[in-house]
N, C-alpha and C positions, 0 to 999 in steps of 0.2 A: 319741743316737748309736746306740743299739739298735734303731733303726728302718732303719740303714742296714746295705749289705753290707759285709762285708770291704776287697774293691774300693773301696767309693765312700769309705769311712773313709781308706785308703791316699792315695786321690786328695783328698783333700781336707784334713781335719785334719792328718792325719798330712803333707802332704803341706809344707800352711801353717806347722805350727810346722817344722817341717826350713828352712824356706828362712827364716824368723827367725833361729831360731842361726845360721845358715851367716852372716847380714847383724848378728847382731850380734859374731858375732866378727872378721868384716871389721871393724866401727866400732873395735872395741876395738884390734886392731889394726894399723890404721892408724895410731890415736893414737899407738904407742909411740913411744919419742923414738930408740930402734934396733932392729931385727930382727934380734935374735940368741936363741937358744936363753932363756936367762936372761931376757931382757926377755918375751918370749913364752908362758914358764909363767906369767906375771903373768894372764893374761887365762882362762886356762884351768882347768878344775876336777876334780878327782879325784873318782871315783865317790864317796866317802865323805861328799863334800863337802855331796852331796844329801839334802835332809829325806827324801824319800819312794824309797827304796830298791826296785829290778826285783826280779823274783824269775823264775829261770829256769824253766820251764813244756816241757815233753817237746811234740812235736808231736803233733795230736789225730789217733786213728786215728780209722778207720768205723766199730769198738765205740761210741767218744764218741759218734761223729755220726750214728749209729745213731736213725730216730727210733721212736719207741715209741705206736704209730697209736691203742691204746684207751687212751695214760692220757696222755702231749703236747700239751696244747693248740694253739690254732692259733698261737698266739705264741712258743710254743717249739715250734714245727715251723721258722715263717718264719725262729724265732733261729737255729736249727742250721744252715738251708741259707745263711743271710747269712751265718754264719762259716765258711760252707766255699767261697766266689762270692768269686773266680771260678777257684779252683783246691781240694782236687782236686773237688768238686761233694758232697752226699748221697748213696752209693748205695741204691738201691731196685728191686725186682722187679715188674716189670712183664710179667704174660704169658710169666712163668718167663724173660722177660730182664733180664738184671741190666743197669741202666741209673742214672749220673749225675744226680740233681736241681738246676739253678738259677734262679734267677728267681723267688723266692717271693713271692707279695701276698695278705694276708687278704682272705677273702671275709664280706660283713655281711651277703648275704640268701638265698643259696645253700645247701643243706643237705641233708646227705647222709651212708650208712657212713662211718666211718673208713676211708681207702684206697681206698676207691671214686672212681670217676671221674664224677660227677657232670653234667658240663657242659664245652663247650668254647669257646673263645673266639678266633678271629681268630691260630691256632695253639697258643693257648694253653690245657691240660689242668687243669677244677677236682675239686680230690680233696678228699672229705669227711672231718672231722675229730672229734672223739670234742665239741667244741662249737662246731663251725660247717664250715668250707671252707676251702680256699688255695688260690690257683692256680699254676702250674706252668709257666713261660715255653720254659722248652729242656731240654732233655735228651742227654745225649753217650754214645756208645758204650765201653765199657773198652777201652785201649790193644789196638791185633790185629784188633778189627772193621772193617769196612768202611771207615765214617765215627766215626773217632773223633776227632770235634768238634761243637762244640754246633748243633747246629739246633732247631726248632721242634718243642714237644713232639707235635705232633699228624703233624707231618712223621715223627721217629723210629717212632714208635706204629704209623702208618699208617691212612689216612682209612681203611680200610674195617675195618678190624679197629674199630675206633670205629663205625662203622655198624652193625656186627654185632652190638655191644653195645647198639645202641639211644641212644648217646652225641649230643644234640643241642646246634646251636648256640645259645650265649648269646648271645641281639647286642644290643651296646651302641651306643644312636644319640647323634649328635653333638651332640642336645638332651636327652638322657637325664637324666631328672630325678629315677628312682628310689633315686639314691645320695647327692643333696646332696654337699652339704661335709663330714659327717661319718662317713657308711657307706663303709668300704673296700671297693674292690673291685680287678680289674684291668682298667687300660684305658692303651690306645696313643695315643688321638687322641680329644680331647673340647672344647668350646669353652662360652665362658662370656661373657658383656657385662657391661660397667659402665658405665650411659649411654651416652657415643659412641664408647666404647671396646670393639671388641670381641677376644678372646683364644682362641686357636687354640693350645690345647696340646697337643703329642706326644712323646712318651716312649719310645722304640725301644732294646732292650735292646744294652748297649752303642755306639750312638747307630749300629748300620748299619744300611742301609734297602733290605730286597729289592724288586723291582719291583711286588711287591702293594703293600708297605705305601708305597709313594712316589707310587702311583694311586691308594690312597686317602686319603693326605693333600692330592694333589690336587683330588680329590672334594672338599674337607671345606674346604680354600680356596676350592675357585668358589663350593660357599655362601656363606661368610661372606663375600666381597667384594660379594656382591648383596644384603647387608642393608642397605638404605638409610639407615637412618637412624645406621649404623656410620660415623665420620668418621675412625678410628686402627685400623688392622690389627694386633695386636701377637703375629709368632711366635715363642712360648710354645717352648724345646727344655726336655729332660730336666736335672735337678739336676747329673749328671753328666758326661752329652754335650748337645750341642746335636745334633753329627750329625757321621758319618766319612763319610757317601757310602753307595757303593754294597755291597751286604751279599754279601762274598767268601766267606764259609761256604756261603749259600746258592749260589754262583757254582760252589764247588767241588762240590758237590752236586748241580748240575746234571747231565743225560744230556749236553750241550751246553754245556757250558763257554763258549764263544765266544759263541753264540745269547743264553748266559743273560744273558751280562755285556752285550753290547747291548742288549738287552731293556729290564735294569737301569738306562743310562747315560740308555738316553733317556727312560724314567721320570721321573729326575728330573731333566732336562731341561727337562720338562714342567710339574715346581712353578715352578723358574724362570724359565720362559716368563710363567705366567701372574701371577707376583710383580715382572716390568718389564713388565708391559704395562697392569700396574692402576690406572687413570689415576682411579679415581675417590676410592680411598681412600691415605691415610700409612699406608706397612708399617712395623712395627718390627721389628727379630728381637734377642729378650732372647737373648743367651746367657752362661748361668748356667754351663754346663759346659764340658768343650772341647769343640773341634771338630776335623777333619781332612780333606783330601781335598776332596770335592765337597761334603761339611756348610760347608766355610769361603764358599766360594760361593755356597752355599745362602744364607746369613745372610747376605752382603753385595748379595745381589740388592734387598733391601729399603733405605728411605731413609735409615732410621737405624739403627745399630747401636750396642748395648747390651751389653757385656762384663763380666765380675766383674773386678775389680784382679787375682782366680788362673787366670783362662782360660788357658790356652795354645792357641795356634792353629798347625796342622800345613798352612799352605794350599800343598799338592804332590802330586804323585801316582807323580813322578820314580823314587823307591823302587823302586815296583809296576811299573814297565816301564811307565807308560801317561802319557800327554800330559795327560789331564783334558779334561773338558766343563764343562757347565754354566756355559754364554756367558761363562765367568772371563776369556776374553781380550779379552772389551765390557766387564764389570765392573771388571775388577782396572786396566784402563787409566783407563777412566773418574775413578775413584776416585783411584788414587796414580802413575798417568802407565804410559809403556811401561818405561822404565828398571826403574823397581822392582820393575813385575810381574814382570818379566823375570828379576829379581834375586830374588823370591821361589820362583818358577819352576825355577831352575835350581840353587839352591843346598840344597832340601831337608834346610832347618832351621826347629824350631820359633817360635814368633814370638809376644813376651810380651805380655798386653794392653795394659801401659803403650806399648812401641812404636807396636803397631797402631794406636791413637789417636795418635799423634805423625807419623805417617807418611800419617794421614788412612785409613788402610782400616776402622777405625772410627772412631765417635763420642765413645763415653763409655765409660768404664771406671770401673764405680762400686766404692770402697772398700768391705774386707770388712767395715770397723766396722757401715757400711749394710744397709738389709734390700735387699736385691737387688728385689726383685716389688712392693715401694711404691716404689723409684725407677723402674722399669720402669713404671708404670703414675702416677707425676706427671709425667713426662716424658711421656707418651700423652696423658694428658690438657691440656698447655700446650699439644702439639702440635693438637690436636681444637680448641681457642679458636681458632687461626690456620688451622683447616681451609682456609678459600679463597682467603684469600694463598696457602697455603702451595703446595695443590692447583692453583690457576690456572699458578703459576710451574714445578711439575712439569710442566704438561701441555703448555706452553710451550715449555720445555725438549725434552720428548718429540719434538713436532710440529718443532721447528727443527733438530734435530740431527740428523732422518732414525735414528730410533732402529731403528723396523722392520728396513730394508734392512740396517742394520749387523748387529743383533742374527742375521737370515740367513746374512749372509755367517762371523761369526762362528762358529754352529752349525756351519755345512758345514764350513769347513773343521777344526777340531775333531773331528767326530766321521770327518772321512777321516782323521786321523790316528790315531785310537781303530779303526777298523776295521782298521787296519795293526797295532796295538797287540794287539788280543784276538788276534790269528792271528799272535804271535808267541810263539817259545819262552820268551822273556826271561819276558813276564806272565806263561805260565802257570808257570812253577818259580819265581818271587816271592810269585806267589798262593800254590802251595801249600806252600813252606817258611813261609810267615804264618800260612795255617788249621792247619797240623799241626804249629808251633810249633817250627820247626827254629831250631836256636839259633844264631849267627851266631859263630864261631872268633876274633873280636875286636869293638872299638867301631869301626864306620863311619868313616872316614877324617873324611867332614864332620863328624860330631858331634864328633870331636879337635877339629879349628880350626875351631869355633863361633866365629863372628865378623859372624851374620848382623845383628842387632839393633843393631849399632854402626856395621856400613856402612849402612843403612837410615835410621839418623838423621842422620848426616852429610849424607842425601841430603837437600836442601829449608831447609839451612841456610846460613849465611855463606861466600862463597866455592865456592858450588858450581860448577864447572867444568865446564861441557860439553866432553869434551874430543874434538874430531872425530878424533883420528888415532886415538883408539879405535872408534868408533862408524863409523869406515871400513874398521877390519879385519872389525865385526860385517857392514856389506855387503858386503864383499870375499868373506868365508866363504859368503854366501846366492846372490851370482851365481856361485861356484864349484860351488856344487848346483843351480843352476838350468841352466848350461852342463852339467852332467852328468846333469840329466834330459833335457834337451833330446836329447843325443846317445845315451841308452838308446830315445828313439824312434826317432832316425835315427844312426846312428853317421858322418854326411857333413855335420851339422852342426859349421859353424865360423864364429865370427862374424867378420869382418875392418872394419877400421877404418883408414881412409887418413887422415893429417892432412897439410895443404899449407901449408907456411911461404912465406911471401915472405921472401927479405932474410936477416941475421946478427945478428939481436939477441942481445944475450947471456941476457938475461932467459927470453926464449922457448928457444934452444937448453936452456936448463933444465928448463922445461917442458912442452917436446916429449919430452928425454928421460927424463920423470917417467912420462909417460903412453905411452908406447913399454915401460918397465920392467913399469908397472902393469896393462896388458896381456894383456904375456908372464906375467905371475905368475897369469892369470886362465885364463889356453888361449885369448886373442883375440889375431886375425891381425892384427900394428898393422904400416902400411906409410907409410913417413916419403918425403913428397913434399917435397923442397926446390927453390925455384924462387930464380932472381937476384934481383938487387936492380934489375935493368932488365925486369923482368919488366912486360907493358903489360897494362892493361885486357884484353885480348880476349886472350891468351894466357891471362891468368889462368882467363879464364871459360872458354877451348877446356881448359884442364886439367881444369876440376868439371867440364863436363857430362861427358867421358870416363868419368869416374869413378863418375856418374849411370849411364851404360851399362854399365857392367862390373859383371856378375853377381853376382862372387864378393865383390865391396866391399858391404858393408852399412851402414857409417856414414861418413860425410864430415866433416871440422872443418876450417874456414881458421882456423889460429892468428891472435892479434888479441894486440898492433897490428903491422900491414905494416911492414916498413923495405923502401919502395920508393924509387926516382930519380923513376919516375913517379906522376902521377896517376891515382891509383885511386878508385874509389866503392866504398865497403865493404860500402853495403847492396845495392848493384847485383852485387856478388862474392858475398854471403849467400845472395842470393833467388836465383842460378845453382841452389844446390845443390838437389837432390829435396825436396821436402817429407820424404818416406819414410825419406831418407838421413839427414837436417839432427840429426847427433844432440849437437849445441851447441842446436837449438832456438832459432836466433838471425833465421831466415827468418821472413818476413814473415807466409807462412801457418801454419805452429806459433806463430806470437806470436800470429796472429790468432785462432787457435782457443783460447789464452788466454786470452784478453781476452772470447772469447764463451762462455766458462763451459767449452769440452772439457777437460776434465782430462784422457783415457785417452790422448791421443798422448803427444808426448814432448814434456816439459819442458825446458825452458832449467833449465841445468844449475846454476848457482849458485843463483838462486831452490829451484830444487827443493831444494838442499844445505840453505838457511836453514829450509826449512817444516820439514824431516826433521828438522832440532839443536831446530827448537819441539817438533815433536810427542814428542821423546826427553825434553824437561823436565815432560811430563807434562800443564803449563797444558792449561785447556780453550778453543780457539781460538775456538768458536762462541760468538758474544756479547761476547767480548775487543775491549778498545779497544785498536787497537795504531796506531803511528806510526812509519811508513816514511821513513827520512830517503836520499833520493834518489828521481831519477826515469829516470833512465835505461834503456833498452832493454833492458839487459845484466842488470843485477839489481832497482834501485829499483822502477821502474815493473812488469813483473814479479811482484817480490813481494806488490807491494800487490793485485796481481788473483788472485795466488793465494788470497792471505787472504781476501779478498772473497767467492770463492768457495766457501770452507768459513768462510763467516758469520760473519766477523769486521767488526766496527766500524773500519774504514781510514781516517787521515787521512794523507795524502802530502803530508812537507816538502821545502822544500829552503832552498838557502842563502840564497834569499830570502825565507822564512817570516819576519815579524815576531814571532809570538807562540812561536817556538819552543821557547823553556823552558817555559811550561805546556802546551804538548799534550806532552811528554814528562814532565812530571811528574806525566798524568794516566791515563800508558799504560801497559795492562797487560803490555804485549809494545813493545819496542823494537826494531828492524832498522835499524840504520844502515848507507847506504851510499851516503855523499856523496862522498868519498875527498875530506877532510878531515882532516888529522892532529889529532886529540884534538878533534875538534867540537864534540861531545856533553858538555858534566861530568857528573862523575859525581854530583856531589850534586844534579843534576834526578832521576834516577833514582827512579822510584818503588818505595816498600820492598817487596819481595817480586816486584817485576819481573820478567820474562824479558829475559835481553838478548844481542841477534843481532849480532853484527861484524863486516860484511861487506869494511869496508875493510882497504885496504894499502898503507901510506904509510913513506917511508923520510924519517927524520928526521935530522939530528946529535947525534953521540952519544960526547961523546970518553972513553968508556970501552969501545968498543969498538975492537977492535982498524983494523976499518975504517973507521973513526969516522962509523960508521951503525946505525941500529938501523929494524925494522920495528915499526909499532906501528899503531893501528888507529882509529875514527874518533871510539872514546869512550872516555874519560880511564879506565882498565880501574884502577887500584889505588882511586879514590874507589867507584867502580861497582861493584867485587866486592863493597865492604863495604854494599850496599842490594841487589841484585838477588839472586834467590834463584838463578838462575842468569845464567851469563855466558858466551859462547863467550871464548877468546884468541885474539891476535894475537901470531906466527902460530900454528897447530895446532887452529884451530876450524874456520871455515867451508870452507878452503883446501883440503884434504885427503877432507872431503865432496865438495866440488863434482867433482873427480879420478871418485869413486864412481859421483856420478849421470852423468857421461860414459860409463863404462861399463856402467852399466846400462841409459842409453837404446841404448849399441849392441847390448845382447846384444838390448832389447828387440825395437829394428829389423831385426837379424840375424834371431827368430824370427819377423817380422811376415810381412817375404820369403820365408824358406826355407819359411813354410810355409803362406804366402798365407793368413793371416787375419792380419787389420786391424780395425784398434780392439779389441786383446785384451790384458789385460795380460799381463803375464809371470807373475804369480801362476798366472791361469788355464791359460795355457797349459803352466805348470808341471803341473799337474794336469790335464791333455788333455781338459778338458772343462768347462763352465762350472758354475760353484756348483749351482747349484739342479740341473742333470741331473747330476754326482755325487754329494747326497745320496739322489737320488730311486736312483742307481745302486748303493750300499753298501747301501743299504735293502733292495734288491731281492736283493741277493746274501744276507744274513741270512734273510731270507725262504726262502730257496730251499736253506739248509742244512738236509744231513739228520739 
């Protein structure tokens, strides 16, 4: 324990036994047979009670920690500054400045005066000692000065004042052999092999990583991934941190604050770049210590992750004013779906390693009974035996799921919200109440109701609910920013949306006035065309194409089904409307652009609802067996080309399928939409299933007052208890579908108003396509003075 800081004792032992008492006097009392006062002393102990009695101890001034340079060894020099790290520091004189010492590491070959500066290292100052060397990591100015907070000792010092003195670089290479296993020295980044296993260790005070030290860890990875005969990559983080991101001291240290911090982001952008793109070797990332920020990231870019049972993981950046990088929104979905990211994202709370592994954003969390670094390294090595299994079906993986493009589009738009973010007031007075250690006038409302780690597992277990009338307010709120970026370009943007009833249904009058409401709550112009029930063929059609010419209409819907006298053809009514307009997507040529792989026009609206409630469950679609029960025009058939599309394994049933309980009992994704009342049982259901509801069938029900009830095409109470998720009947797919109608109009609304076609609304949202707005923020950092 004398080997470690202050800090790292606090975060660790100390840290361990505190969360033992707290869980064994939960056991104890829990057991009581009442919770009352009386039953409750039972479990508790009176200081007297204990063999080994405290003894209270005065806090240590600078006289104590005072060190004494001609008679203090180097082990009681490293003692004094560990027990003063990471507060208040060692003070010591430096060039008649009184300066803070932290970060101490014996040095074993380096030798020099006592107090002399001897050697420097990658910021780091070695001062000679009355029988060897130590080196010297940060140094912080006395409260008053400039920068009073720790940066790099050679940053405080000043490179030239070290030049002056004749102060040379020690440099330590990444094969550096002169120190073995047994000669102390200091080093940040060093790597070592064991057979096919090779280890990339880094060590970053504190675990933050300024833009140097993140480019040359990057460095230090392209090697080690081109050592051929390495078959297991294993990143190695620090005992304490694995890694917080990006290094805010030095951020605030900067001339450029803004500059810096980009600089920094896409730094380590750059590890993670090149840790999902390494197709040849299994990354690991042990983390031994915590993490935070862009460090969580870091570690889950790699295949497998390896957590202590006391990690704690901070993966947010929400706190600081900033959105985050480090392709976490390719990762963190990949990994544990959109929902949760979503939900890690937003809620900016801690996250235990037991979770993480239960949630899938890690692997393995190994017990502290265990040596942490030989389970790290037997798991390396099982993985290195299945090297080209393992590695074929990675690269497989890679190559089918279009990872490049993703991982692109991912960065861009990330880091234009980081660019928004650094050139905001919010970051920079976060930042600097963080590095100058401003204390916060209460506990954060979220750390009150901490409740993240128990919604999180909920998630992925029995009865999970996809429940669409939630995940239609989350669209609802995204086209109410998209309608009002739109109109910060043009303030004459407004989208309008005609729908044309034939007839009096009652059904329909419902839901025409659902989507007339949902609309108006949106800022879209919705204009309710109701025609008779004598209403002819060629009237109908002289109505669309009217509609087709007028300007200001951007989307067009014939409510379905007609109550007409006459005969109608409905796909002869469909194909009237524009291609451009058709924002049901029910035309012959949006289907057909379907059917031929275009995804960027506009989707038929139900289908699109179904793919949106999968992608919200997280499953990974590409390579999924799924089983479409219908075929119809309107959703069945549809969906199954969507899936097809994003490399799904598609078998299309329908009511004539013979073998239809085993292709459902072998699929990983189920979509039913036969409109079938109860079709599907639920015990075909495959365990851990996704399952899509697309039907709506009105049954009897004589516990309803109407003595009706709606219910859907798969028997939902046997189904909830096997599928990991399940949309309901009603309030799953229904209420989606409402969403994707409005968002193909606003789509269509900006296709017209602003004559480009084939763009999405994403983009357009951002007035300029991915790759030319990063290359556009790029240029504007560049060009700061």
């Amino acid at each position: 324990m004398q080997n470690q800081s202050k800090a790292s004792i606090y975060r660790s032992h100390m840290t361990e036994i505190a969360v033992d008492c707290v869980n064994e006097f939960l056991r104890k009392y829990d057991s009581l047979p009442e919770k009352t006062p009386e039953f409750t002393k039972t479990v508790t102990n009176k200081i007297a009670d204990f063999e080994v009695q405290g003894q209270w101890r005065d806090p240590a001034k600078q006289s104590v920690r005072k060190i004494n340079w001609m008679d203090d060894s180097t082990e009681d020099v490293v003692r004094k500054i560990n027990s003063s790290d990471s507060a208040p520091g060692v003070l010591h004189a430096f060039f008649g400045r009184k300066l803070f010492m932290y970060g101490a590491h014996a040095e074993g070959l380096l030798r020099g005066a006592p107090s002399t500066i001897v050697a420097k290292r990658r910021g780091a100052i070695c001062l000679g000692t009355q029988d060897g060397a130590v080196w010297i990591t940060h140094l912080r100015e006395p409260k008053g000065g400039s920068r009073p907070y720790k940066l790099p000792a050679t940053m405080v010092l000043g490179e030239q004042q070290l030049k002056a003195l004749g102060v040379q670089e020690s440099c330590y290479d990444l094969f550096d052999e002169r120190y073995g296993n047994s000669i102390p020295t200091f080093r940040e980044i060093w790597y070592e092999e064991q057979g096919p296993v090779g280890i990339l260790h880094f060590d970053f005070h504190n675990g933050a990583m300024a833009t140097e030290q993140c480019m040359a860890l990057c460095r230090a990875y392209k090697i080690a991934k081109n050592r051929k005969h390495v078959k297991v990559l294993v990143l190695s983080g620090g005992k304490d941190f694995f890694s917080n991101g990006i290094h805010l001291n030095m951020i605030e240290a900067a001339k450029n604050p803004a500059k810096e911090s980009w600089k920094n982001i896409r730094a380590i952008n750059d590890i993670v770049r090149e840790i999902l793109t390494n197709t040849k070797q299994i990354t690991v990332s042990a983390v031994e210590g915590n993490a935070g920020a862009g460090g969580v990231f870091l570690a889950i870019a790699a295949d497998h992750v390896l957590t202590s049972e006391s990690t704690v993981l901070n993966p947010h950046y929400k706190t600081m004013g900033l959105f985050g990088s480090e392709y976490s929104t390719f990762t963190t979905q990949k990994r544990i779906g959109e929902e949760k990211a979503n939900l890690l994202r937003k809620q900016c709370l801690p996250l235990s390693a037991d979770t993480a592994k239960r949630i899938g954003l890690t692997e393995v969390a190994v017990p502290r009974s265990k040596d942490f670094h030989k389970e790290v390294l037997a798991c390396a090595h099982q993985l290195a035996d299945n090297h080209q299994q393992l590695i074929t079906k990675k690269v497989h993986q890679y190559l089918r799921s279009k990872a490049d493009p993703a991982m692109v589009r991912s960065e861009a738009a990330e880091l234009h919200k980081m660019y928004d973010n650094f050139n905001s007031r919010v970051y920079h007075a976060a930042r600097r109440n963080f590095v100058h250690k401003v204390p916060t006038s209460e506990t954060p409302i979220h750390l009150v109701n901490h409740q993240l780690n128990d919604c999180l597992c909920l998630l992925g277990q029995q009865a999970n609910i996809l429940d669409g009338n939630r995940f239609a307010l989350d669209v609802q709120q995204d086209l109410k920013q998209m309608i009002s970026s739109f109109q910060t370009q043009d303030p004459s943007f407004l989208p309008s949306l005609a729908i044309v009833q034939v007839g009096d249904f009652g059904d329909s009058n419902v839901y025409v006035k659902r989507k007339i409401r949902m609309a108006k709550q949106l800022g879209i112009r919705a204009i309710h065309i109701k025609l008779s029930r004598e209403t002819s063929g060629a009237e109908l059609k002289t109505s669309l194409e009217h509609l087709n010419a007028e300007r200001s209409v951007h989307g067009v819907m014939l409510q379905l089904p007609l109550d007409c006298a006459r005969d109608i053809n409905v796909n002869e009514a469909l194909n009237c409307i524009s291609p451009v307009k058709d924002v049901d997507a029910l035309g012959a040529t949006n289907r057909g652009s379907i059917v031929g792989g275009d995804l960027d026009g506009l989707l038929t609206c139900t289908p699109a609802a179904c793919m949106e409630l999968i992608k919200k469950s997280g499953i990974m679609i590409q390579g999924s067996r799924v089983v479409v029960i219908g075929r119809s025009v309107v959703v069945g058939g549809i969906v199954a080309e969507l899936l097809k599309w994003n490399d799904a394994t598609v078998i299309n049933c329908h009511e004539h399928t013979h073998n239809l309980k085993e292709e459902v009992q072998a699929a990983d994704i189920v979509v039913a939409a036969a409109g079938i009342p109860n079709y599907v049982q639920g015990s075909w259901i495959k365990q851990g299933a996704v399952v899509i509801d697309a039907g709506i069938n009105l049954v009897s029900d004589p516990n309803k007052r109407s003595g009706l009830s709606i219910v859907g095409d798969v028997e939902f109470s046997t189904a909830r208890k096997r599928a990991s998720f399940i949309t309901p009947v009603p309030g799953g797919v229904g209420p989606m579908t409402v969403q994707m109608l409005m968002k193909n109009t606003v789509k269509a609304a900006a296709n017209q108003h602003f004559a480009v076609k084939k763009t999405s609304v994403k983009e357009l949202t951002e007035s300029t396509t991915i790759a030319q707005k990063s290359l556009l923020v790029e240029e504007k950092f560049t060009n700061l003075p």
